[in-house]
Structures are given as C-alpha cells and as structure tokens.
NUZADREN-518772 format. One line per 2 residues: number of its first residue (from 1); for each residue x, y, z of N, C-alpha, C, O, CB. Coordinates in steps of 0.1 Angstrom, whole numbers. Glycine has a CB too. Layout:
! NUZADREN-518772
NUM) X,Y,Z,X,Y,Z,X,Y,Z,X,Y,Z,X,Y,Z ~ ...
//
This chain:
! NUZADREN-518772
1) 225,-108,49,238,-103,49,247,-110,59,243,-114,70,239,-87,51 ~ 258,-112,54,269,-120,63,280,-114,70,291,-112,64,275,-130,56
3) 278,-111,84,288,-105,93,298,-112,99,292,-119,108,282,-99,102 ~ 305,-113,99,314,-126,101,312,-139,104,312,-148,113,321,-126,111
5) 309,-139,90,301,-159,90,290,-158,95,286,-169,99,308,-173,99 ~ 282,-148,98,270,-150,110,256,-144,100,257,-132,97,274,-138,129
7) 249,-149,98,235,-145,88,229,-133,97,227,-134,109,221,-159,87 ~ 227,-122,91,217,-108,97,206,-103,87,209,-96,77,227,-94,101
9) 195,-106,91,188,-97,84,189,-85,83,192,-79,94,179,-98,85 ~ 186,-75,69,190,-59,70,178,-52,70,176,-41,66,199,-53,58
11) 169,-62,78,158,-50,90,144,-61,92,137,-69,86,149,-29,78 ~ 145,-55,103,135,-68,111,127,-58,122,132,-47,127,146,-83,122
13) 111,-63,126,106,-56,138,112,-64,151,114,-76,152,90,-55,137 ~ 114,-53,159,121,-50,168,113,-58,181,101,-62,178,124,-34,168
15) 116,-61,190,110,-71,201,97,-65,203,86,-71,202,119,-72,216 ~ 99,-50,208,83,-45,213,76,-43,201,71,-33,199,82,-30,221
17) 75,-53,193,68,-54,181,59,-40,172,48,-41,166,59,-64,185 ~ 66,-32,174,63,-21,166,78,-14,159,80,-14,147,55,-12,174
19) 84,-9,166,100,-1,159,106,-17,154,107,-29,156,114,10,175 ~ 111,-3,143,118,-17,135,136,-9,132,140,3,132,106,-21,115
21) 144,-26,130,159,-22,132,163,-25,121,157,-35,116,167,-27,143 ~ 174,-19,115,185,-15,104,194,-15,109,198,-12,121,185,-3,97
23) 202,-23,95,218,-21,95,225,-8,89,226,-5,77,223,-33,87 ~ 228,-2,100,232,16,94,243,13,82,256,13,84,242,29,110
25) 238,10,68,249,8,59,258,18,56,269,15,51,244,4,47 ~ 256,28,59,269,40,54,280,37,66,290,44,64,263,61,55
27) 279,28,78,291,22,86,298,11,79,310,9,82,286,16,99 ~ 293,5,69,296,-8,66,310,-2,55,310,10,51,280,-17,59
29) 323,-13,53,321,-26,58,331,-22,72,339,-29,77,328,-41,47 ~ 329,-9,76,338,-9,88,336,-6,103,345,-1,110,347,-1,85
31) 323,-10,107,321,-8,117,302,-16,112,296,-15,102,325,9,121 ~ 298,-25,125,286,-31,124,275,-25,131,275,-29,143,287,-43,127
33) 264,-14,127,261,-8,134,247,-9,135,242,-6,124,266,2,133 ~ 237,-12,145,224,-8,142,214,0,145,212,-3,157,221,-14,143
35) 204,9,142,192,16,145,181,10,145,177,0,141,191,24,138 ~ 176,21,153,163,17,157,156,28,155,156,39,161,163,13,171
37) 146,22,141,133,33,137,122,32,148,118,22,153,126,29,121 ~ 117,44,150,101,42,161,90,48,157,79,45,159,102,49,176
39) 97,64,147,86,72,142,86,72,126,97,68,123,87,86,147 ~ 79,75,116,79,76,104,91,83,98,96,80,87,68,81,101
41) 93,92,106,104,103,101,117,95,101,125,99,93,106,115,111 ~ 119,83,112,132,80,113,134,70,100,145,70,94,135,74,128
43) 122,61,95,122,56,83,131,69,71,142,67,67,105,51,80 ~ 123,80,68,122,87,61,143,89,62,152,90,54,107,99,64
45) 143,90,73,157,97,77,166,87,72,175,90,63,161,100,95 ~ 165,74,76,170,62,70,171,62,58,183,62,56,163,53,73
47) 162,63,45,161,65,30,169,74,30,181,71,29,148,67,22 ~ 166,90,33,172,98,27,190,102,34,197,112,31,162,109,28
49) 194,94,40,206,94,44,215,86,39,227,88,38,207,93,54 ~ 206,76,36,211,60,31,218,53,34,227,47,29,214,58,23
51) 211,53,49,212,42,55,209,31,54,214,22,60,210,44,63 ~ 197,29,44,198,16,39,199,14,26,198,25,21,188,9,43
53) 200,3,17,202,8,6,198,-2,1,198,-13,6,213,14,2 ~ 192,1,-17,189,-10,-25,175,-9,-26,169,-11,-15,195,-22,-20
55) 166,-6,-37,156,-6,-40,147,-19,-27,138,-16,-19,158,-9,-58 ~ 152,-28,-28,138,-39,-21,140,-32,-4,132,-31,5,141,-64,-21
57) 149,-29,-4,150,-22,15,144,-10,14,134,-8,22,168,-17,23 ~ 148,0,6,145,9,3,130,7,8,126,8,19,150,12,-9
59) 124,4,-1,108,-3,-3,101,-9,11,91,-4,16,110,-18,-15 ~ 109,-18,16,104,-22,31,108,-11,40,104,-15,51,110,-36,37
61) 114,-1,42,116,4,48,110,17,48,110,25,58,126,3,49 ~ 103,20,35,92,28,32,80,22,41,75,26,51,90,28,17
63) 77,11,32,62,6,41,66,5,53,57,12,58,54,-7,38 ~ 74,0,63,76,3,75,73,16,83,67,16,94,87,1,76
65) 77,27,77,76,42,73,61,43,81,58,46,92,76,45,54 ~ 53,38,70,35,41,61,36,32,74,41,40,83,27,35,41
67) 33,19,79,27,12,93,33,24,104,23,27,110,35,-6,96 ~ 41,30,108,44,38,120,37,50,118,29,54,127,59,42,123
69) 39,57,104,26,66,108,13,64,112,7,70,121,23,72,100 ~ 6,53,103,-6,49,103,-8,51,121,-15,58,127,-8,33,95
71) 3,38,127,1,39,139,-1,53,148,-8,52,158,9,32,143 ~ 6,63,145,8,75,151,-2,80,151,-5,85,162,16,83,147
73) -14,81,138,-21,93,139,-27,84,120,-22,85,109,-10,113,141 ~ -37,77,124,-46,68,114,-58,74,108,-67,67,103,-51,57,121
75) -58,88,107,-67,95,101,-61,98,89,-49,97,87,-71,106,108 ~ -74,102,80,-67,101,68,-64,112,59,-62,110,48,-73,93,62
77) -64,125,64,-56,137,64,-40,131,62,-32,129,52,-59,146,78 ~ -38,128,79,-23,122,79,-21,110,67,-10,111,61,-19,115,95
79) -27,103,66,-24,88,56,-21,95,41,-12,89,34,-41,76,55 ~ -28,106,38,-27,110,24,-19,120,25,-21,126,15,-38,113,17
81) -12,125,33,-2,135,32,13,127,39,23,134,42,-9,150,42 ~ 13,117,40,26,108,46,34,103,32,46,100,33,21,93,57
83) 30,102,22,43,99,18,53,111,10,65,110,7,42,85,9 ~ 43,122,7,51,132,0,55,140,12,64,148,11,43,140,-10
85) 48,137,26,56,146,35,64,140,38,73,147,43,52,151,47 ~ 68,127,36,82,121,48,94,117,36,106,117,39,77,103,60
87) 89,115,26,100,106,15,99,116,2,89,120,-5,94,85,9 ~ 117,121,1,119,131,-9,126,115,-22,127,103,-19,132,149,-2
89) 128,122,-33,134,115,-43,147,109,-38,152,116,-29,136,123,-55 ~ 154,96,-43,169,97,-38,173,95,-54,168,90,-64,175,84,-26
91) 184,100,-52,195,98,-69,192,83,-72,186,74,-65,218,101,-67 ~ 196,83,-80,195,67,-93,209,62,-93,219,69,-92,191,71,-113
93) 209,52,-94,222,45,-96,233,57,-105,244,59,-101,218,30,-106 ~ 227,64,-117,237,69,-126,240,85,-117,250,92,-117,231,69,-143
95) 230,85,-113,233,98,-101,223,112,-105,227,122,-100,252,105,-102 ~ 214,112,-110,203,125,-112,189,113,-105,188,101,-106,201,132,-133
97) 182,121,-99,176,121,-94,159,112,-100,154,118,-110,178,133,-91 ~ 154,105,-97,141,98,-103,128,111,-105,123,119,-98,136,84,-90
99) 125,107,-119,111,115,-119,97,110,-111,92,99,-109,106,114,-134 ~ 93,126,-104,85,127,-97,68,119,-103,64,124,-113,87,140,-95
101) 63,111,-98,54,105,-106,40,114,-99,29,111,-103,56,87,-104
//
C-alpha cells in the first residue's frame, strides 16, 4: 500500500520479533494509523472490527492470531479451542454473513 508515494506493508512482525503491526484501515484514507497486535485476541479484535481488511490479510492476520496463541499457552486444549474461541464470522462482501463450516 502506498502512503504518500512511500511503499508500507499492511502487516509485518514487529522488531521484538513476536507482536505483529497493522495498518488500522477503518482510519484510512484519513488519518495513517498503526497497531500493535501482542495477544491472540488483539488479532481476533483486528478481524472483527476490521481493521484489516480483505480476505489474504484477513487470513495472515488470522495465522498471526494461531502463532500468538500457540506462543501463549501451546497445549493443545488451548490449540483446539483457539480458533472458534477468538474468530467469529465476518459479513461477505454482499453483507450476510459466511456459513459456518
């Protein structure tokens, strides 16, 4: 993405090589703003706010998600209960919601 002529990726890990940063798109195009995910939830908060947007972000910002929990708590109680606990459906382009698979 191009912020005044200047190339930004719209999410990269973050220096201390674990939290990872987003371009808060619900600012855009009027304010350039960025976050900083650290826990799984904040991924989750990110999707469901939509703050990022677009199926392939969407997607890395899920598995980003799945690596911070893992890190948190790598048992696998937590591993198999993380993605229906943290990521609800988001609407579809036409606006009703995706079937639950």
């Amino acid at each position: 993405m191009k912020i005044g002529g200047v190339a930004h990726r719209t999410i990269w890990v973050e220096p201390d090589g674990w939290s990872v940063g987003i371009i808060d798109q619900t600012r855009l195009p009027h304010a350039f703003v960025t976050l900083t995910l650290r826990r799984a939830e904040d991924a989750a908060r990110a999707i469901s706010d939509m703050e990022v947007r677009g199926a392939p972000l969407i997607g890395a910002t899920a598995a980003y998600g799945m690596a911070l929990a893992a890190r948190a708590d790598a048992g696998d109680e937590a591993l198999e209960s993380g993605p229906d606990a943290r990521c609800a459906p988001q609407p579809a382009a036409g606006g009703s919601p995706p079937p639950r698979l």
